[in-house]
Backbone as CSV, one residue per row, in Angstrom:
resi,resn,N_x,N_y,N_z,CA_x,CA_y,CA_z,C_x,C_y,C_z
1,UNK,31.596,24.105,-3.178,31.154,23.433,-1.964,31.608,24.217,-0.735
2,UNK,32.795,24.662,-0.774,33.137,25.806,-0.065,32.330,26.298,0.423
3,UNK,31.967,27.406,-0.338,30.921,28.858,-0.411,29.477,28.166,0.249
4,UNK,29.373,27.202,0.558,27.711,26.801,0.456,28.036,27.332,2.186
5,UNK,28.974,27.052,2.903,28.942,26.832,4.457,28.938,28.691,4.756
6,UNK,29.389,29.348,4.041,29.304,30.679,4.352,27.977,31.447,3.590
7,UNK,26.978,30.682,2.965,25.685,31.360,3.188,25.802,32.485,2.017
8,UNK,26.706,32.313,1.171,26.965,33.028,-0.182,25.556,33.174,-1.041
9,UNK,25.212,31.798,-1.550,23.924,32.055,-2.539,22.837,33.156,-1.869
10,UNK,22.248,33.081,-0.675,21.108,34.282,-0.284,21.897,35.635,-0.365
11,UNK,22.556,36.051,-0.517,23.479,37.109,-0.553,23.247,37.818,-2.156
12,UNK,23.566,36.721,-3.076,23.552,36.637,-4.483,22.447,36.695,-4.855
13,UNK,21.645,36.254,-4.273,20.350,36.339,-4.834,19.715,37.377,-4.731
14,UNK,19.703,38.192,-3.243,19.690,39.525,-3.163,19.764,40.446,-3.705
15,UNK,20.981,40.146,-4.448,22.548,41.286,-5.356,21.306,40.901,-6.938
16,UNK,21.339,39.922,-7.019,20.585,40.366,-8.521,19.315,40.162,-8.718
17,UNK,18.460,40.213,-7.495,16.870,40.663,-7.032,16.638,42.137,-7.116
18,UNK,17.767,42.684,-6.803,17.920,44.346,-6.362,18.572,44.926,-7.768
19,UNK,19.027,44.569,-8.696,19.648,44.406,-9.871,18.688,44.406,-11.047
20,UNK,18.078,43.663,-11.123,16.872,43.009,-11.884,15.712,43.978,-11.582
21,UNK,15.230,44.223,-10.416,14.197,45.227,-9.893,14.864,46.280,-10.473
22,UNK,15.900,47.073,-10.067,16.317,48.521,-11.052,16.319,48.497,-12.388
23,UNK,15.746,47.441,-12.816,15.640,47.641,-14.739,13.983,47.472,-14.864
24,UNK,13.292,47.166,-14.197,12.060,47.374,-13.766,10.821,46.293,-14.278
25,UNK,12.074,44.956,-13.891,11.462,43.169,-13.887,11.140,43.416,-12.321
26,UNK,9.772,42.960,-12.183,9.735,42.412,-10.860,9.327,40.905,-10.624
27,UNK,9.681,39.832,-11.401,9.292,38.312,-11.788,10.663,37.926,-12.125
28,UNK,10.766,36.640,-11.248,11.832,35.985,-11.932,11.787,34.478,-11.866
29,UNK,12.076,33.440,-12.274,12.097,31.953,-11.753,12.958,31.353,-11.487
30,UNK,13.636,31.008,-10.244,14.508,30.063,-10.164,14.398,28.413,-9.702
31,UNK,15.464,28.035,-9.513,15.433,26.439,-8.373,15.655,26.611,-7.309
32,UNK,15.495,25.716,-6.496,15.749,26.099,-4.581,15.317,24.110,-4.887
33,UNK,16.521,23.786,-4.261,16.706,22.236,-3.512,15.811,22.455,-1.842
34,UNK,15.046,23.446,-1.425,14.011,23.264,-0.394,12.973,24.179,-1.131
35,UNK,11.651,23.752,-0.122,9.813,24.619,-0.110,10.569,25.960,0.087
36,UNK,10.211,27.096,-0.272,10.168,28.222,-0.396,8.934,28.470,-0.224
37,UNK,8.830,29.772,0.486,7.291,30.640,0.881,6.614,31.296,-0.385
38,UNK,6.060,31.335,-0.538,5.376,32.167,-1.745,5.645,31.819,-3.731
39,UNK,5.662,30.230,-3.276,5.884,30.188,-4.704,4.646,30.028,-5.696
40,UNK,5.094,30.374,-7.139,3.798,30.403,-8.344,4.192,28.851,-8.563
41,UNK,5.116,28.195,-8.389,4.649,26.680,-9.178,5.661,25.937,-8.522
42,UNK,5.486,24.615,-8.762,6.810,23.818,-8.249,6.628,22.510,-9.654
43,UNK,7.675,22.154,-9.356,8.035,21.089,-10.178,9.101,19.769,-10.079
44,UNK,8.912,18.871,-10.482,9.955,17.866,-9.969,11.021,17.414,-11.306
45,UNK,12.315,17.309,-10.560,13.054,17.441,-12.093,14.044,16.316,-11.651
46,UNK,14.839,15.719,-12.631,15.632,14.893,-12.833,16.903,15.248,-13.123
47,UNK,17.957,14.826,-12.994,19.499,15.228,-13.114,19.763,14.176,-14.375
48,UNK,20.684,14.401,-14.947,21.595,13.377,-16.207,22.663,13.502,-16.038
49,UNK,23.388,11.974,-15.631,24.577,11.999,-14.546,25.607,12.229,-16.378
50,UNK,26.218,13.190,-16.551,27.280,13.417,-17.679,28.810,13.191,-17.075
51,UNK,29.428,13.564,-16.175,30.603,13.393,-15.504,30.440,12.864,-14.127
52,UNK,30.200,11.334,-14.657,30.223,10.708,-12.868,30.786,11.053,-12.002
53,UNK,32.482,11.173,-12.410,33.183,11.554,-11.766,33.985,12.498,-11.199
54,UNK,33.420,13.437,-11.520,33.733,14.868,-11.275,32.525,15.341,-10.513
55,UNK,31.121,14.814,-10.065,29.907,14.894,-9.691,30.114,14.711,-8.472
56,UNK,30.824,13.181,-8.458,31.762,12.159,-7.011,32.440,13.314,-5.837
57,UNK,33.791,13.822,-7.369,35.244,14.724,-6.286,34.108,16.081,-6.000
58,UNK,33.106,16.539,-6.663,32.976,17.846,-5.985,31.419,17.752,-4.922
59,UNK,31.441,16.427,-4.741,30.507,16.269,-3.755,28.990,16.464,-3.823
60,UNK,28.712,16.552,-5.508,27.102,16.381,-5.658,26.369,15.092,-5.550
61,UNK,27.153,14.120,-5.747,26.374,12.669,-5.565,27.915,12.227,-4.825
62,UNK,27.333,11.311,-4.588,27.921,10.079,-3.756,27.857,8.715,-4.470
63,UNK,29.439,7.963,-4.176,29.247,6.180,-4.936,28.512,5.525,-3.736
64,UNK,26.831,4.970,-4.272,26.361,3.963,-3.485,27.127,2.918,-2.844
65,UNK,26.221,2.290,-2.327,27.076,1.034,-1.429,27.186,-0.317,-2.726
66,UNK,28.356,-0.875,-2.542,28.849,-1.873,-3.963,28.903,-1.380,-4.886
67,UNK,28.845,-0.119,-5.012,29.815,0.556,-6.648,30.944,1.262,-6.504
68,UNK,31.312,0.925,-7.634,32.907,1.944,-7.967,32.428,2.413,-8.662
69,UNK,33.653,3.813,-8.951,33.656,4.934,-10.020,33.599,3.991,-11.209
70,UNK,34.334,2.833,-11.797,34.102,2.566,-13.233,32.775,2.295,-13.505
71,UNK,31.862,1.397,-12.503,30.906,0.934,-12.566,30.077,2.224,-12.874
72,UNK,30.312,3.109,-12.230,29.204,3.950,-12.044,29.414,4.886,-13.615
73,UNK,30.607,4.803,-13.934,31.020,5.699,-15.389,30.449,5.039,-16.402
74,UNK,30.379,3.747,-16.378,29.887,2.517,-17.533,28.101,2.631,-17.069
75,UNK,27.474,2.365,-16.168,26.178,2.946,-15.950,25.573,4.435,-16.647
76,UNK,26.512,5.310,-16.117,25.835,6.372,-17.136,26.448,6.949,-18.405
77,UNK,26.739,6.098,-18.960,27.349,6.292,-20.108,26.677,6.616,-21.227
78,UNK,26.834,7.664,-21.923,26.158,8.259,-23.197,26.332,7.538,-24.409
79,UNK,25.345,7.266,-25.038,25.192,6.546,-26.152,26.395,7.598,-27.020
80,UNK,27.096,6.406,-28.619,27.620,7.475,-29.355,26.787,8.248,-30.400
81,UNK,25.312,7.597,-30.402,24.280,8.169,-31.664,23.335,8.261,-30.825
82,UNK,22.416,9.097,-30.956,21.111,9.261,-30.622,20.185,8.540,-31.275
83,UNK,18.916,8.353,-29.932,17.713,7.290,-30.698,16.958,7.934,-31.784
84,UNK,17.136,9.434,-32.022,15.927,10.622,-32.508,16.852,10.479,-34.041
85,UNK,16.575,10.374,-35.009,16.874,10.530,-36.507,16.912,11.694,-37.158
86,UNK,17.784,11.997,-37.130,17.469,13.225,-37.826,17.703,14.722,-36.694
87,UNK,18.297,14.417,-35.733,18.870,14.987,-34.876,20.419,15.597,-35.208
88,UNK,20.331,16.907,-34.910,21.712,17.562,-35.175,21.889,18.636,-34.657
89,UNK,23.739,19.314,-34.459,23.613,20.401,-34.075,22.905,21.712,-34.283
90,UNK,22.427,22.380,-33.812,22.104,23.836,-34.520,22.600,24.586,-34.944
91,UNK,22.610,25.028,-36.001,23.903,25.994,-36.426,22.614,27.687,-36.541
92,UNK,24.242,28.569,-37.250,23.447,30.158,-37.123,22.030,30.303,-37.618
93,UNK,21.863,29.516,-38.958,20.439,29.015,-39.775,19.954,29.158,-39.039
94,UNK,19.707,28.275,-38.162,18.888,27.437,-37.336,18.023,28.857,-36.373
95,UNK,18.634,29.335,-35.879,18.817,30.497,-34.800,17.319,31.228,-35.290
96,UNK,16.996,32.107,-35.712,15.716,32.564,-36.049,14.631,31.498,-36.401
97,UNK,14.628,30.427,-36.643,13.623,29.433,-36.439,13.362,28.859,-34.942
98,UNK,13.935,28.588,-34.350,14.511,28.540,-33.056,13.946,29.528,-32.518
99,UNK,14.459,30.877,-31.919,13.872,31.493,-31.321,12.545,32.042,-31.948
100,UNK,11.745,31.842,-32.561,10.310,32.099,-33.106,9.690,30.957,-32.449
101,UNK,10.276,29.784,-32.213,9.601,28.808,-31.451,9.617,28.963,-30.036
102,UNK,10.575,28.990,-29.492,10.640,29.705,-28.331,9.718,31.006,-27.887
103,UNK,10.003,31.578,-28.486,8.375,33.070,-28.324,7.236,32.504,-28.180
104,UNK,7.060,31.584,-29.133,5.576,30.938,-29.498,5.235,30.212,-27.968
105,UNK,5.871,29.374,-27.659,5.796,28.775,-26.473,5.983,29.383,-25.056
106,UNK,6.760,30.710,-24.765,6.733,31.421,-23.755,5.338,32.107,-23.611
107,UNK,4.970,32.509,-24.601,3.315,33.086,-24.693,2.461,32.293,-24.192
108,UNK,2.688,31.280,-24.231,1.682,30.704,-23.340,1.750,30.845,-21.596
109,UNK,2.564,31.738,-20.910,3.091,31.888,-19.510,3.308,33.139,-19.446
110,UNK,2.273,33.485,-18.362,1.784,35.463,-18.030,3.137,35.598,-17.301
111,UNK,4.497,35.356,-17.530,5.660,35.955,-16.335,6.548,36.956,-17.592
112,UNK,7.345,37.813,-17.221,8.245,38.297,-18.177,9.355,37.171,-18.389
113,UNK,9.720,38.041,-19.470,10.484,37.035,-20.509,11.684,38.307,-20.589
């Protein structure tokens, strides 16, 4: 939160625009919390509050008006099982099935990969 008041990120972005261009990508996609000039797409996205309270102390959200931190920890609280059956970690297996799906689905989008 610091760094945001000294104008750090356009700096960075620069540093590995100019970085990225010397390996000879000229496409890249990021986020920007404002309209940007010249963009290929926009999209609207959602957050999943995981550490209410650490979200709170470093100043990404704020406690509404009539909540506390417990309230707000018990609100977004993660189930201990998932609704999906048959859901599990991925292990090394997994990894070449996985990224073959991933390929499959980037092909459908003319940007480098």
């Amino acid at each position: 939160k610091k760094l945001r008041s000294k104008r750090l990120a356009p700096v960075l972005i620069k540093e590995i625009t100019r970085r990225v261009n010397h390996t000879g990508v000229f496409q890249a996609v990021y986020t920007a919390g404002v309209v940007l000039p010249g963009h290929v797409a926009s999209c609207r996205y959602y957050h999943r509050t995981l550490e209410a309270k650490k979200l709170v102390e470093i100043g990404f959200t704020r406690l509404g008006h009539r909540m506390t931190m417990a309230r707000m920890q018990k609100l977004y609280k993660l189930p201990t099982e998932t609704s999906l059956r048959g859901l599990r970690p991925m292990t090394a297996e997994d990894v070449p099935a996985a990224h073959a799906l991933l390929v499959d689905y980037l092909s459908k989008f003319k940007l480098s990969v």
